[in-house]
C-alpha positions as CSV (number, residue, x, y, z in Angstrom):
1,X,-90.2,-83.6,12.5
2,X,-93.8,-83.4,12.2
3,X,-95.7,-82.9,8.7
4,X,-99.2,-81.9,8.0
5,X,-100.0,-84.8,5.8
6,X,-103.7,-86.0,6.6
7,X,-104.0,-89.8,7.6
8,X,-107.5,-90.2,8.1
9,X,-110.2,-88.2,5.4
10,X,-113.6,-88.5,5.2
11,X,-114.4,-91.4,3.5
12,X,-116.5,-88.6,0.9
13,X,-113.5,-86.8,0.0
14,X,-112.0,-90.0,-0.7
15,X,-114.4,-91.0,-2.5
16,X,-114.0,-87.8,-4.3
17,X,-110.2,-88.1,-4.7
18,X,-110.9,-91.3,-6.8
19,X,-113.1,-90.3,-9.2
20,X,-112.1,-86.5,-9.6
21,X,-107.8,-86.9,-10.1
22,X,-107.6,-83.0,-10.6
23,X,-108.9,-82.2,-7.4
24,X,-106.7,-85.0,-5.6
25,X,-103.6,-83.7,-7.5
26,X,-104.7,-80.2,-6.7
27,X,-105.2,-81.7,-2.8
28,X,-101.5,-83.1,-2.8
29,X,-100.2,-79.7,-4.7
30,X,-101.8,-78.4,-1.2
31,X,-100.3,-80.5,1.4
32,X,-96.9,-79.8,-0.6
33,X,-96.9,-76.0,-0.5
34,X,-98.7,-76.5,3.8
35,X,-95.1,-78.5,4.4
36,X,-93.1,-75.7,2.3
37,X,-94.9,-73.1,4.7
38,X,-94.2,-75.2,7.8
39,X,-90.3,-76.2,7.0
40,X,-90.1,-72.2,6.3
41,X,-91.4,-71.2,9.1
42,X,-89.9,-73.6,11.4
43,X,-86.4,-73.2,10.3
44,X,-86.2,-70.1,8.3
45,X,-83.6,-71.3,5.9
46,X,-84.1,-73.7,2.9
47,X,-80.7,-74.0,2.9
48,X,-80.9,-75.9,6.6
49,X,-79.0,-79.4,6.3
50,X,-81.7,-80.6,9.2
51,X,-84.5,-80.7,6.8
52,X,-82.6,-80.1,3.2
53,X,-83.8,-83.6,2.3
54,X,-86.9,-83.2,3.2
55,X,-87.4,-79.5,1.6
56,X,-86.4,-80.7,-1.1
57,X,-89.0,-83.7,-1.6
58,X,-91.5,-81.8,-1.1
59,X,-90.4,-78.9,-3.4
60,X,-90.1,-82.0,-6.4
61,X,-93.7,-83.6,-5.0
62,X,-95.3,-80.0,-5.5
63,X,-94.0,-79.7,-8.8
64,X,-94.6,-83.2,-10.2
65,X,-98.4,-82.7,-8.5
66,X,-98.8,-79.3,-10.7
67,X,-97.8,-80.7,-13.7
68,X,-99.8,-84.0,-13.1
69,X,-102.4,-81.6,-12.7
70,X,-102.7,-80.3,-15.8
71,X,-101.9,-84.2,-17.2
72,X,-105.0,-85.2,-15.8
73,X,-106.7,-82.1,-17.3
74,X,-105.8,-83.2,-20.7
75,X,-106.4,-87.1,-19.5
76,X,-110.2,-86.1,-19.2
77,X,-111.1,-83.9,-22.1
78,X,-109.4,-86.6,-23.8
79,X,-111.7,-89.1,-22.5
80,X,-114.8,-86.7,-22.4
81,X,-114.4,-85.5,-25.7
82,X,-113.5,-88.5,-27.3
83,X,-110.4,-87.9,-29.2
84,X,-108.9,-90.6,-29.2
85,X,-105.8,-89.3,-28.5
86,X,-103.2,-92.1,-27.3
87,X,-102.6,-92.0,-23.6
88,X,-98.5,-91.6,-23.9
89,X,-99.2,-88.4,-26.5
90,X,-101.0,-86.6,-24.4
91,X,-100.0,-83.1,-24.9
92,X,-101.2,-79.6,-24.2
93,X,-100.9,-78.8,-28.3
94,X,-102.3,-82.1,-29.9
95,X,-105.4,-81.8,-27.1
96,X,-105.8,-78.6,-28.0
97,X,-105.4,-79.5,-31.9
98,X,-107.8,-82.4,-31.5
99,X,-110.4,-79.6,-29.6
100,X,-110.3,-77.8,-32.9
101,X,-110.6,-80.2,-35.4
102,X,-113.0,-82.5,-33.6
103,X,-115.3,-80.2,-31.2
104,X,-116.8,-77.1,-31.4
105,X,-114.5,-76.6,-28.1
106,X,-111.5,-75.1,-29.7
107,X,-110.8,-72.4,-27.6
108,X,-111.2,-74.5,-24.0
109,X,-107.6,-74.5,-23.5
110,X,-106.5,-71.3,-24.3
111,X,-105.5,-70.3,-21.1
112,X,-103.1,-73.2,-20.2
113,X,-101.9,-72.8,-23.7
114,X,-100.8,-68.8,-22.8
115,X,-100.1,-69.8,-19.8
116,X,-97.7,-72.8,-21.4
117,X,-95.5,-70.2,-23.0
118,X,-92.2,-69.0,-22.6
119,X,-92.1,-66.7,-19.6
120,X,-95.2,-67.9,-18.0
121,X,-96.3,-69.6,-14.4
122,X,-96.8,-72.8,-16.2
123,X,-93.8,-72.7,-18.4
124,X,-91.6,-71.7,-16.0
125,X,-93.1,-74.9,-13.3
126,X,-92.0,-77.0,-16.6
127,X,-88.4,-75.7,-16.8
128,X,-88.2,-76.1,-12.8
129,X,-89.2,-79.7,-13.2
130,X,-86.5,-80.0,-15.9
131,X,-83.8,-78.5,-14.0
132,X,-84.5,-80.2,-10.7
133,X,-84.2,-83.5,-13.2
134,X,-80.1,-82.8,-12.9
135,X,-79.8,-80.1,-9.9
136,X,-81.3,-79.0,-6.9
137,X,-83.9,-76.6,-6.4
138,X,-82.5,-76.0,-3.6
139,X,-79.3,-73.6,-4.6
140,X,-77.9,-70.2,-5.4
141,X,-78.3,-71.4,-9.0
142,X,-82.0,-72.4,-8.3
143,X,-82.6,-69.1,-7.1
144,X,-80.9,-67.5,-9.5
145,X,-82.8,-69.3,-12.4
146,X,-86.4,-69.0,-11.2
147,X,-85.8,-64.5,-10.5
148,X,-84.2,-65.0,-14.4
149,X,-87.3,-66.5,-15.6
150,X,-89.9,-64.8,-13.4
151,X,-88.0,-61.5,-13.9
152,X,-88.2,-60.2,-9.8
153,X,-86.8,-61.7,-6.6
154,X,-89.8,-63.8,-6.0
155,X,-88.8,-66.4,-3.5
156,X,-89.4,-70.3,-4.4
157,X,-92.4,-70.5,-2.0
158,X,-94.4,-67.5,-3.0
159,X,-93.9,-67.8,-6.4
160,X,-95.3,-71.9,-5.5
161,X,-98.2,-70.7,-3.9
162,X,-98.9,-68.0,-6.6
163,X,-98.6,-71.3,-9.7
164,X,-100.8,-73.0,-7.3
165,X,-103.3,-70.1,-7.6
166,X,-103.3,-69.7,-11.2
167,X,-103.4,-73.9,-11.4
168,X,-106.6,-73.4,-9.3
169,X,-108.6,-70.5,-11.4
170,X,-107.5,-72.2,-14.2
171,X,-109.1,-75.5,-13.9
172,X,-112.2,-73.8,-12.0
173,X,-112.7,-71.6,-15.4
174,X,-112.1,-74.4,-17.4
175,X,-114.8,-76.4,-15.5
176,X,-117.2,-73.5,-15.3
177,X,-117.2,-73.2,-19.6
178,X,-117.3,-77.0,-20.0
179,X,-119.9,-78.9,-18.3
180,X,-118.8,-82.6,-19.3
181,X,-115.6,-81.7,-16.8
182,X,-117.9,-81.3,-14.1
């Protein structure tokens, strides 16, 4: 079986990768969906027993990358902004609290924050990662659960590759509107 992780990168993008954690965790979120793609294409069926195993690790990877995405989103404003906000209470709301009180900043994060709520990509990556922490993602149930929460038949790959692409924009506005997250 034969993935499409990279070995070998240029020795700038790795560089890169250890000064910028966003774009490495965006990076891996990449490599993620790119073995999604190829088990889906290759065998058709998520379902296959070949390569369940492996679906399914790289289903979990992608999700724990996304949301350590957004972790190390909060880990730098933290830092950059000087909130002092402890490490282990790291949160979307206390960041965005802290933004307020502290910074003239306080509407930086309003677009994770909407996109945080009940119903939305981000959200509904959260309550994946919480039900994978007891099931597999990888089920009728699965299924069932992410069409209840997106409302449509979106499959588990598109609806991936569409999170990734709000994750993206996201941080890319973010960036754009606060130069110290250059």
């Amino acid at each position: 079986m034969s993935l499409f992780y990279h070995s070998a990168l240029p020795v700038e993008d790795f560089s890169k990768f250890q000064t910028d954690r966003i774009i490495f965790k965006l990076y891996s979120c990449q490599l993620h969906l790119k073995n999604l793609k190829y088990f889906e294409s290759k065998y058709k069926d998520l379902f296959s027993s070949d390569v369940r195993t492996s679906i399914e690790i790289e289903i979990e990877s992608f999700i724990s990358q996304m949301i350590g995405t957004v972790d190390s989103l909060l880990f730098k404003i933290n830092t950059k902004f000087r909130l002092s906000i402890p490490a282990d209470s790291i949160e979307i709301d206390k960041v965005q609290s802290a933004l307020s009180s502290e910074t003239k900043s306080f509407d930086l994060l309003n677009d994770l924050d909407e996109a945080n709520r009940e119903g939305n990509w981000y959200w509904i990556i959260r309550q994946l990662r919480n039900y994978s922490l007891d099931n597999s993602l990888i089920s009728q149930d699965a299924f069932e659960l992410l069409a209840n929460y997106t409302k449509t038949n979106t499959k588990l790959i598109p609806y991936f590759e569409q999170s990734l692409n709000h994750l993206e924009k996201l941080i890319e506005n973010i960036r754009i509107r606060e130069p110290l997250l250059q």
